[in-house]
C-alpha positions as CSV (number, residue, x, y, z in Angstrom):
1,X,46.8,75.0,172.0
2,X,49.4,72.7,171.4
3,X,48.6,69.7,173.8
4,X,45.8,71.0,175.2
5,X,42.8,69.9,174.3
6,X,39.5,72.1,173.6
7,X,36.9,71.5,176.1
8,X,34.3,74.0,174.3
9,X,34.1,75.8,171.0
10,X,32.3,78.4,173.0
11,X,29.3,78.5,170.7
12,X,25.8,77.3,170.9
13,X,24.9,74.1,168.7
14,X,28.8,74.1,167.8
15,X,30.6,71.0,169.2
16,X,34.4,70.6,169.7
17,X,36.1,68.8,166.8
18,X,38.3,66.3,168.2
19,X,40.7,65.9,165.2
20,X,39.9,68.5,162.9
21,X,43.3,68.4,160.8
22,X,46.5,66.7,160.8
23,X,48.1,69.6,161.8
24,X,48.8,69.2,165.6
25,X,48.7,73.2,166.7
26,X,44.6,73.8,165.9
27,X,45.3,77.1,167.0
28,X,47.9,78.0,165.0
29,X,46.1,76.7,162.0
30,X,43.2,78.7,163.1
31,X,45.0,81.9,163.1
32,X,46.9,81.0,159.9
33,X,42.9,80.8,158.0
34,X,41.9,83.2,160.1
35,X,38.1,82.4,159.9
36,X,37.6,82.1,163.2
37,X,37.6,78.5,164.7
38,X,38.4,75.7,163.0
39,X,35.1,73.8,163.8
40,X,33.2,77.1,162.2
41,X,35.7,76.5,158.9
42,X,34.7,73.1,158.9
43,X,30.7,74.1,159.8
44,X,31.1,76.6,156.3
45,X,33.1,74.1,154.4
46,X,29.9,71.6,154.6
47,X,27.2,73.8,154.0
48,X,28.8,74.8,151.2
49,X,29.4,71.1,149.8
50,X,26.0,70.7,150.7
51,X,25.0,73.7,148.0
52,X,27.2,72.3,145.6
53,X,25.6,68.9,145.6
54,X,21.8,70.7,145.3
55,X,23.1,73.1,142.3
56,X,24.3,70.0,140.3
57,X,20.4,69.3,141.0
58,X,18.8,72.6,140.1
59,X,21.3,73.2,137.3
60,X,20.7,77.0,137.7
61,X,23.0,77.7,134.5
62,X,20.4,76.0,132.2
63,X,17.9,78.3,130.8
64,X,14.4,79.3,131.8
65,X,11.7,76.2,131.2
66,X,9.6,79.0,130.0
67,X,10.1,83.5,129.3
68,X,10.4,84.6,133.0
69,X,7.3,87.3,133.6
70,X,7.8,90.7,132.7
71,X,9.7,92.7,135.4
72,X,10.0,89.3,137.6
73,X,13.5,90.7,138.7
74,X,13.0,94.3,138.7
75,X,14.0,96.1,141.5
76,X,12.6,97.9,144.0
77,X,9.2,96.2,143.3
């Protein structure tokens, strides 16, 4: 894809990233993460910094408020 430039990601809701990396072959960087197209790695890559910034919130590693009910996480219910 070297010099040519993506007109369409191919994917509904999913717009072309213009200058996703400084990397000028998109396509051989796409293959090389193989993750499927780079503006789905970049998609992933902010949903997850997006959970990270709401765990730092929730703080799920601090214990329970209060005893959790009995069998709250037994499964199959």
């Amino acid at each position: 894809m070297a010099g040519v430039i993506k007109k369409t990601t191919g994917l509904v809701g999913l717009a072309v990233c213009h200058n996703p990396h400084e990397e000028p072959d998109v396509e051989k960087l796409e293959n090389k993460i193989n993750c499927g197209q780079i503006e789905e790695v970049i998609s992933q890559a902010e949903a997850e910094l997006a959970l990270s910034r709401k765990m730092t919130e929730w703080k799920p590693w601090e214990p329970l408020v209060e005893e959790a009910p009995a069998n709250q996480w037994k499964w199959p219910i």
